[in-house]
C-alpha positions in Angstrom: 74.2 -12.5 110.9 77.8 -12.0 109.6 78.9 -11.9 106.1 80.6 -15.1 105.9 77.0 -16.9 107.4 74.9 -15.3 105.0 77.0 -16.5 102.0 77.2 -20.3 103.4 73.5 -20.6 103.7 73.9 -19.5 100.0 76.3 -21.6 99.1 74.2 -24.4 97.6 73.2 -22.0 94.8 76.2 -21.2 93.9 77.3 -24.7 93.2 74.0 -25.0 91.3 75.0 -22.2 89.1 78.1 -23.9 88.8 77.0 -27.3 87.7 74.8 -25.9 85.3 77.7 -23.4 83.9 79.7 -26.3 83.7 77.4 -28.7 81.6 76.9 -25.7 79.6 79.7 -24.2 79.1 82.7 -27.1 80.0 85.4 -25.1 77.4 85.6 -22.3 80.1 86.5 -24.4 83.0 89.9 -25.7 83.6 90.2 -27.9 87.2 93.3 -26.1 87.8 91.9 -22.8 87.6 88.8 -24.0 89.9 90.7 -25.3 92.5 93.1 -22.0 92.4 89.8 -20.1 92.8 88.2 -22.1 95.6 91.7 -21.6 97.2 91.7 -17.3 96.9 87.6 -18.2 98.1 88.4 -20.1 101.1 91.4 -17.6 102.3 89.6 -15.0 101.4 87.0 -16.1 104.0 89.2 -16.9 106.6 91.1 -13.4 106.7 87.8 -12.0 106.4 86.6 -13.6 109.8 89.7 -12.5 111.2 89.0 -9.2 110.2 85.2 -9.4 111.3 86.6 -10.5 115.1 88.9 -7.8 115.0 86.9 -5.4 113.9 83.1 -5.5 114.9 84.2 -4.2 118.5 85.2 -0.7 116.5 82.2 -1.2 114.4 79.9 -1.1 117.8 81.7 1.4 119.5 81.6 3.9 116.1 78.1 3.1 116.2 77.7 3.8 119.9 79.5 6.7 120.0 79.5 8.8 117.4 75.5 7.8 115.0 74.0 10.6 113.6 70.7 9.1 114.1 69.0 6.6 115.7 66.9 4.2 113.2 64.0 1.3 114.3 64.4 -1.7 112.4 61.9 -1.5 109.6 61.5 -3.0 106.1 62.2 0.6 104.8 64.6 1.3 107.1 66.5 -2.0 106.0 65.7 -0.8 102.0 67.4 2.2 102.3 70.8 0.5 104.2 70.7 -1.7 100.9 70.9 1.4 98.8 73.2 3.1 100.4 75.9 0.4 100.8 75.6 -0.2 97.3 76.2 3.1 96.4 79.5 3.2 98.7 80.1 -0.2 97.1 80.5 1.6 94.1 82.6 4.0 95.3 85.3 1.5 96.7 85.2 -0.3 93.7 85.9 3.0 91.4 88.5 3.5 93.9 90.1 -0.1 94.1 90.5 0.5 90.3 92.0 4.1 90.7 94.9 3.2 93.4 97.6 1.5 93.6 96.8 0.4 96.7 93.6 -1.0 96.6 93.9 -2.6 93.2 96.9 -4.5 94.5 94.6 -6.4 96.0 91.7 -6.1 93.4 93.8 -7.3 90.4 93.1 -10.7 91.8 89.7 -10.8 91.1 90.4 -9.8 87.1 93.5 -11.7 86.3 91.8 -14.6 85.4 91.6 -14.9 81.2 87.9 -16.7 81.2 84.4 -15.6 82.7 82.8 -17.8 84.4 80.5 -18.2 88.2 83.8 -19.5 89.8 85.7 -16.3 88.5 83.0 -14.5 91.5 85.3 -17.0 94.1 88.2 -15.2 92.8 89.0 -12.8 95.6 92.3 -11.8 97.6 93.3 -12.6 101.3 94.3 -8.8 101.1 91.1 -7.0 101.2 90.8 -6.6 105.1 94.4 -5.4 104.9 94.0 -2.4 102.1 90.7 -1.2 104.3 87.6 -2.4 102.3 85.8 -2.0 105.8 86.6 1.7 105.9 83.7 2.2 102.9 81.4 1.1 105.3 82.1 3.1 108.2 79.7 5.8 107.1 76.5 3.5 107.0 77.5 3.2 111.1 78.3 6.8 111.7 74.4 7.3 109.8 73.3 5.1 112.8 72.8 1.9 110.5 74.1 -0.8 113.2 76.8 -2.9 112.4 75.1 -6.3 112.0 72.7 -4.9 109.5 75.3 -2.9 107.0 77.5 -6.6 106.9 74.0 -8.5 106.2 73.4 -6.1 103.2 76.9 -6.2 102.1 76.9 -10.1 102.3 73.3 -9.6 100.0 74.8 -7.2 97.6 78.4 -9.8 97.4 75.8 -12.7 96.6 73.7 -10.7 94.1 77.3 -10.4 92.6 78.6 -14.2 92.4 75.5 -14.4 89.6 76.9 -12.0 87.2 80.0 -13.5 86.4 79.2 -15.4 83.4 78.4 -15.4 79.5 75.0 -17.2 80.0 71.7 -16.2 80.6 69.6 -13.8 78.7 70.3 -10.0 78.0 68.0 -8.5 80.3 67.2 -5.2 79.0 64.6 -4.1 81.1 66.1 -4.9 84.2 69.9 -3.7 83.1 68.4 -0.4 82.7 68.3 -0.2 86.4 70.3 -3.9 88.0 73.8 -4.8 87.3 73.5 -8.2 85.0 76.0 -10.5 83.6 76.5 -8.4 80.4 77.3 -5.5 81.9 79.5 -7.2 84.4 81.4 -9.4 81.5 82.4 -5.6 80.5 84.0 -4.5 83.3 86.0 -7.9 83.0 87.5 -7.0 79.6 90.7 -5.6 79.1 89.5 -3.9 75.8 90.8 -0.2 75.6 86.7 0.6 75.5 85.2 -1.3 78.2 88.1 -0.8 80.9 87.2 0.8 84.1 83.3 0.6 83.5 80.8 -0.7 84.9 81.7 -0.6 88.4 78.0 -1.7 89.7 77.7 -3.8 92.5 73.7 -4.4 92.5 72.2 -1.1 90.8 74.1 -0.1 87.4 72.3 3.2 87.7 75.4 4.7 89.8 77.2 3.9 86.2 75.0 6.1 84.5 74.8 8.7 86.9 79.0 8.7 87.2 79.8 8.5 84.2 81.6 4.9 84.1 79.0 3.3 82.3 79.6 1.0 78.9 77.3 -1.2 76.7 78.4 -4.0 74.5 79.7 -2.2 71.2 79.7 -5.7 69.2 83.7 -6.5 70.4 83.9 -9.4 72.1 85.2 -8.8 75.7 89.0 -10.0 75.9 89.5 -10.9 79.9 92.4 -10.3 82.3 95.0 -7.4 82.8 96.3 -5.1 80.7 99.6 -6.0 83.3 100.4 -8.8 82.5 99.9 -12.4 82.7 99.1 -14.4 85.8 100.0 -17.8 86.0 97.6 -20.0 87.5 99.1 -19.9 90.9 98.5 -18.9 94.1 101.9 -17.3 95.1 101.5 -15.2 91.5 98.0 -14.2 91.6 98.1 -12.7 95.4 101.7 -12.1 96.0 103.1 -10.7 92.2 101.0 -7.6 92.6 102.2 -6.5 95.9 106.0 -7.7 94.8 105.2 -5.0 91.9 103.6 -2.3 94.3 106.8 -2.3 96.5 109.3 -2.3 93.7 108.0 0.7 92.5 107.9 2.0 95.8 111.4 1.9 96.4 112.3 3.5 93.2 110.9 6.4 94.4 113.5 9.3 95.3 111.6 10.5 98.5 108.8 9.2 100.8 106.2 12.2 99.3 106.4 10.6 95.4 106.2 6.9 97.7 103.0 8.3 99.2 101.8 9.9 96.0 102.2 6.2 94.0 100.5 4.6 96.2 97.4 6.3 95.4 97.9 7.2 92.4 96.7 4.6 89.1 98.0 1.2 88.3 99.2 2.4 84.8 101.6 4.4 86.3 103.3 1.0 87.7 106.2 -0.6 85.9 105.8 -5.1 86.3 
């Protein structure tokens, strides 16, 4: 089952979530800004099927030709592909934070200025593009096959969509091991303290184990991009970044610092 099936048998949750967010918490919610998010959503989704078409005949023949191992589908077996594409979720999301490249497209997904479950619908067309797919490749190359890693990354992207708000209770038990929606709230916020933390996609333990791991300090989390401001517009939120990315690009005085930006941190961009 692909990605996108997994989260539209889901989807009636999510608008649960929603409509209770909503009666509880109306001041976060703007109709302009939900309508831009169901936008980056449903583009998102569609460049994402592309990419799955595109991209599942490399997936099988990576698996066919070149798996370490040869795994029977078990419970456990199934357990441990969930583990370890969380921990290589982790991993691209460090990285989409860390380069240029990546966080050209990530930036999307924190530009918004309020927290909410619709901020989790915030994604960018772009992500097939900048090679999010590549983080998975290893799973196949294990022997994992290629249906099962996009089910548990479809699981682990739903798990998600349910930490992006203020509400619900703190969870101390569980966040001692599980992302929850105060951790996640901190990775949000542009305060000097909380930025590039808590990089969890399902387990927060990779935090602690990496090093990139924050608790609430008593400052209120202040959301968006150190950047700048996004408007609430489509062209802005996906195309600005990229606009930014290449300008900086062709300042460059030779293709080696070109290469070297690329991957190198968003601070060192100039808007």
């Amino acid at each position: 089952m692909s990605v996108e099936y997994i989260l539209l048998l889901l989807s009636p949750l999510f608008l649960i979530a929603i409509a209770v967010e909503l009666l509880k918490k109306r001041a976060s919610y703007s109709i302009k800004e939900f309508s831009l998010n169901l936008g980056l959503a449903l583009s998102h989704q569609a460049t994402d099927i592309i990419a799955m078409l595109a991209l599942m005949p490399l997936f099988l023949w990576v698996h066919t030709s070149f798996a370490l191992f040869t795994f029977e589908l078990t419970a456990f077996m199934v357990f441990c592909a969930f583990i370890l594409q969380d921990f290589l979720y982790y991993w691209f999301h460090r990285a989409s934070h860390q380069c240029n490249w990546l966080w050209a497209a990530h930036i999307v997904h924190h530009s918004s200025m309020n927290m909410n479950f619709s901020t989790a619908l915030r994604q960018s067309l772009f992500y097939p593009i900048v090679g999010m797919w590549v983080f998975w490749l290893p799973l196949v190359i294990l022997g994992f096959p290629p249906e099962l890693v996009f089910a548990t990354v479809a699981i682990n992207l739903a798990f998600q969509f349910f930490v992006h708000t203020e509400l619900g209770p703190e969870f101390k038990l569980l966040g001692k091991v599980l992302n929850t929606p105060r951790h996640h709230c901190l990775h949000h916020a542009s305060n000097p303290q909380y930025i590039d933390k808590n990089y969890a996609g399902v387990l927060i333990i990779w935090d602690k184990l990496f090093g990139t791991f924050a608790q609430f300090d008593g400052e209120a989390p202040r959301y968006g991009v150190v950047e700048r401001h996004y408007e609430l517009s489509f062209l802005d939120v996906v195309f600005t970044p990229w606009r930014i990315l290449f300008k900086n690009l062709k300042q460059q005085p030779n293709l080696a610092s070109a290469i070297k930006l690329l991957f190198n941190k968003p601070s060192k961009l100039r808007p």
